[in-house]
C-alpha positions in Angstrom: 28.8 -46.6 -16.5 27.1 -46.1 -13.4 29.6 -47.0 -11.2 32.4 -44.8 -13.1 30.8 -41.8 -12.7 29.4 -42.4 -9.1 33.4 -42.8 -8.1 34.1 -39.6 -10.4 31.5 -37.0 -8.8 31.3 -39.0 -5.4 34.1 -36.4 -3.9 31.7 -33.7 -4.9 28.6 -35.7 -4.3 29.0 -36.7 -1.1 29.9 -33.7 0.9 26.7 -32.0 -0.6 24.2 -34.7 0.8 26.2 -34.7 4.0 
């Protein structure tokens, strides 16, 4: 289930680490 929720908080994930 990795991969699911990776795509589902990878909007809100990314732009943090960024």
């Amino acid at each position: 289930f990795y991969v699911v929720a990776e795509s589902s908080i990878s909007w809100r994930t990314e732009p943090l680490m960024l």
